[in-house]
BAKE-320399 format. One record per atom (N, C-alpha, C, CB): residue in one letter; x, y, z. Coordinates in steps of 0.2 Angstrom, whole numbers, plus 5000, padded with zeros to 4 digits. Glycine has a CB too. Example, Ala and Ser with C-alpha at 12.3 -4.5 7.8 and 13.67 -1.06 7.14 Angstrom:
a506649725039/a506249785039/a506649845039/a505749785045/s506449895035/s506849955036/s506450005039/s507049975029/
This chain:
x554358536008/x553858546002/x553758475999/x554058595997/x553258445999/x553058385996/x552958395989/x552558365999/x553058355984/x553058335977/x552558295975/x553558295976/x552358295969/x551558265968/x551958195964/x550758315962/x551458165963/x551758105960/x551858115953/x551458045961/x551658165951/x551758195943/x552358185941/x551658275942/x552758215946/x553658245943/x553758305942/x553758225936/x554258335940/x554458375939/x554258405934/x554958365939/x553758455934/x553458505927/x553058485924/x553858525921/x552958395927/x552058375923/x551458405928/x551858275922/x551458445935/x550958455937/x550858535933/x550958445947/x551358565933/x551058625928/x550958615922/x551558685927/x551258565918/x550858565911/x550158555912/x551158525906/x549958505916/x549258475916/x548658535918/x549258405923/x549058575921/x548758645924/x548358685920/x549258695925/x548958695914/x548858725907/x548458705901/x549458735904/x548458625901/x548058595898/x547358585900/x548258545897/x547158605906/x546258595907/x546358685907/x545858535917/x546658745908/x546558795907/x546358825898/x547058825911/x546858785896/x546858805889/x545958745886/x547858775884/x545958705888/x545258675885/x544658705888/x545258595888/x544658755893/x544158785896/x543858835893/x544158785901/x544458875888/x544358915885/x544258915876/x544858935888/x544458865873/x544258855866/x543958775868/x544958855860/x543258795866/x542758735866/x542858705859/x542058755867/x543058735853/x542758725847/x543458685844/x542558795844/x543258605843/x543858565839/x544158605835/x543558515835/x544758585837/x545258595828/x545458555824/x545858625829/x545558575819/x545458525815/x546058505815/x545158545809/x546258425813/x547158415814/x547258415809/x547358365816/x548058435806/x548658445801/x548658385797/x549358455804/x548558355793/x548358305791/x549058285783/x547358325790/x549458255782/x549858245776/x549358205769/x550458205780/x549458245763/x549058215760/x549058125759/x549258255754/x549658115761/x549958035761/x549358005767/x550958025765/x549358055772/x549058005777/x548358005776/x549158005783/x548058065775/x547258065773/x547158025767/x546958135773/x547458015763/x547557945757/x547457895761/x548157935753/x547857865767/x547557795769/x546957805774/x548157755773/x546857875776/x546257875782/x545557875776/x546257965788/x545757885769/x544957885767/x544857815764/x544757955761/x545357775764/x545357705763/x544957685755/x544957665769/x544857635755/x544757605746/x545257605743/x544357655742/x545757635743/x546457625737/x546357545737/x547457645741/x546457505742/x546657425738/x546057405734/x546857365744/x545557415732/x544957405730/x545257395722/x544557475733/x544857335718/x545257355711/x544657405707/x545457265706/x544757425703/x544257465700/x543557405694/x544657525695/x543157415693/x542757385690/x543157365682/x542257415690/x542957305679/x543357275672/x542557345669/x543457165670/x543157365663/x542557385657/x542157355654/x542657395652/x541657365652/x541157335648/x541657265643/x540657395644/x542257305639/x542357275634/x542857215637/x542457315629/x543257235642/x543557175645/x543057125648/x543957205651/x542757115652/x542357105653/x541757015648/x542357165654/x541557075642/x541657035638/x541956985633/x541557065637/x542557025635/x543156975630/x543056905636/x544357025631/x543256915641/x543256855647/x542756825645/x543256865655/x542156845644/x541556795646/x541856765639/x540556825648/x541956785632/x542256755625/x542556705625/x542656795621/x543156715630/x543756665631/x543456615636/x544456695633/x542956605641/x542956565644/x542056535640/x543156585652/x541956555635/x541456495631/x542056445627/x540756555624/x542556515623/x542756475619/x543256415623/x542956515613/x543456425629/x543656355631/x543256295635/x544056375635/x542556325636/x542156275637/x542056235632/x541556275640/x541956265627/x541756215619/x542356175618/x541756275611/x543056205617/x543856155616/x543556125622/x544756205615/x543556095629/x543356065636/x543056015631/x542956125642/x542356025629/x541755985627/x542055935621/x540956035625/x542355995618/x542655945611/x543155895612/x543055995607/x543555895617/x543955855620/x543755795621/x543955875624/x543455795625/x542855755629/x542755715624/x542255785632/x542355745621/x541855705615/x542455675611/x541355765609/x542755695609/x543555655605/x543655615608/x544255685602/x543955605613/x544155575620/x543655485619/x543755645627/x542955515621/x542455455620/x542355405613/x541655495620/x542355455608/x542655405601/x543055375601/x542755435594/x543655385603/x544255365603/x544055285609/x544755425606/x543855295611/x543755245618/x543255185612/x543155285626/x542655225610/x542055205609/x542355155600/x541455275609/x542755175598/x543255155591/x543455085594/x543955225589/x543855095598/x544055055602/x543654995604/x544255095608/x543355005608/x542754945611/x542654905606/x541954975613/x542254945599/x542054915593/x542554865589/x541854975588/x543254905589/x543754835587/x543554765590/x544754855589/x543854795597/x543754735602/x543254705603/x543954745608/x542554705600/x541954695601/x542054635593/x541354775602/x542054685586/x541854655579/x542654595578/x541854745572/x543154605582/x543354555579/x543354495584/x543954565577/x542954465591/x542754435593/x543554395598/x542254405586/x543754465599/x544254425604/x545054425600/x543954325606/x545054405594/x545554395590/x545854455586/x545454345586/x546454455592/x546754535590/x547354515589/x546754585596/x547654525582/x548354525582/x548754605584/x548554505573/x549454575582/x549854625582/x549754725583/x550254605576/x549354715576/x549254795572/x548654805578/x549054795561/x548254735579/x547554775583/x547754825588/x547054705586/x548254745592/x548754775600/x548854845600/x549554745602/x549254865593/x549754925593/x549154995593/x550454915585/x548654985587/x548455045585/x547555055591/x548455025576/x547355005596/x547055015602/x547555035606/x546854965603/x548255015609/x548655055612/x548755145614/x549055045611/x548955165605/x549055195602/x548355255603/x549255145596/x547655195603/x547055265601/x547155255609/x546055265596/x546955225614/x546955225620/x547355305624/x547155155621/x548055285620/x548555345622/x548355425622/x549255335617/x547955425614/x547655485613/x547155495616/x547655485607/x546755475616/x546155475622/x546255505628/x546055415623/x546855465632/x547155485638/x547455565637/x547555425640/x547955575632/x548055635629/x547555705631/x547955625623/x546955675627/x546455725623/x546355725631/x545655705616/x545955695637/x545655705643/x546355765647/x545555605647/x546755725647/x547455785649/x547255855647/x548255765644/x547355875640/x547155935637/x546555965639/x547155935629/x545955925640/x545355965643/x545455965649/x544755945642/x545655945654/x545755965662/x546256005662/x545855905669/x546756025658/x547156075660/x546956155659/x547756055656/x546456135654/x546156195652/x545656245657/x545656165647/x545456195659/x545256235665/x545656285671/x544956185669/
């Protein structure tokens, strides 16, 4: 007796399987765990929409940091612009206190520019 290349008990199952599909045409439906039809209807990672009032608060906090940003800046430029003018009105002749307190606004300046790019 010769053997199919099935094996042992797979040529009768395969038997039973095209007999049993010739007889219920109609899908069934599959057993499904609530866990897994949770990932088959997908969207979970999705974040939900911010509220109106969130939402708002953000757009609040990111004016009121562009303004402190701009205000920065603008202090930033006086400080420079303070500066220039010393070194402009006293014509070159800078003592001691000139050295220290141009250093000194220069440092703040550099400061104020720090504090507005971090802001961002």
């Amino acid at each position: 007796m010769a053997k199919s290349g099935l094996g042992r008990g797979l040529e009768h199952l395969m038997k039973e399987q095209a007999a049993s599909a010739g007889q219920d045409d109609l899908p069934q439906k599959a057993k499904v765990t609530p866990g897994m039809a949770a990932l088959l209807r997908g969207g979970n990672g999705e974040g939900k929409e911010p509220e109106p009032e969130v939402a708002e608060d953000r757009a609040r906090r990111a004016r009121n940091r562009m303004l402190i940003q701009a205000s920065l800046f603008v202090a930033d430029l006086l400080v420079i612009g303070l500066v220039a003018r010393l070194a402009f009105v006293s014509h070159g002749k800078f003592g001691l206190i000139e050295v220290v307190l141009s250093i000194l606004a220069l440092a703040i300046g550099a400061w104020l520019s720090c504090l507005a790019l971090w802001l961002k």
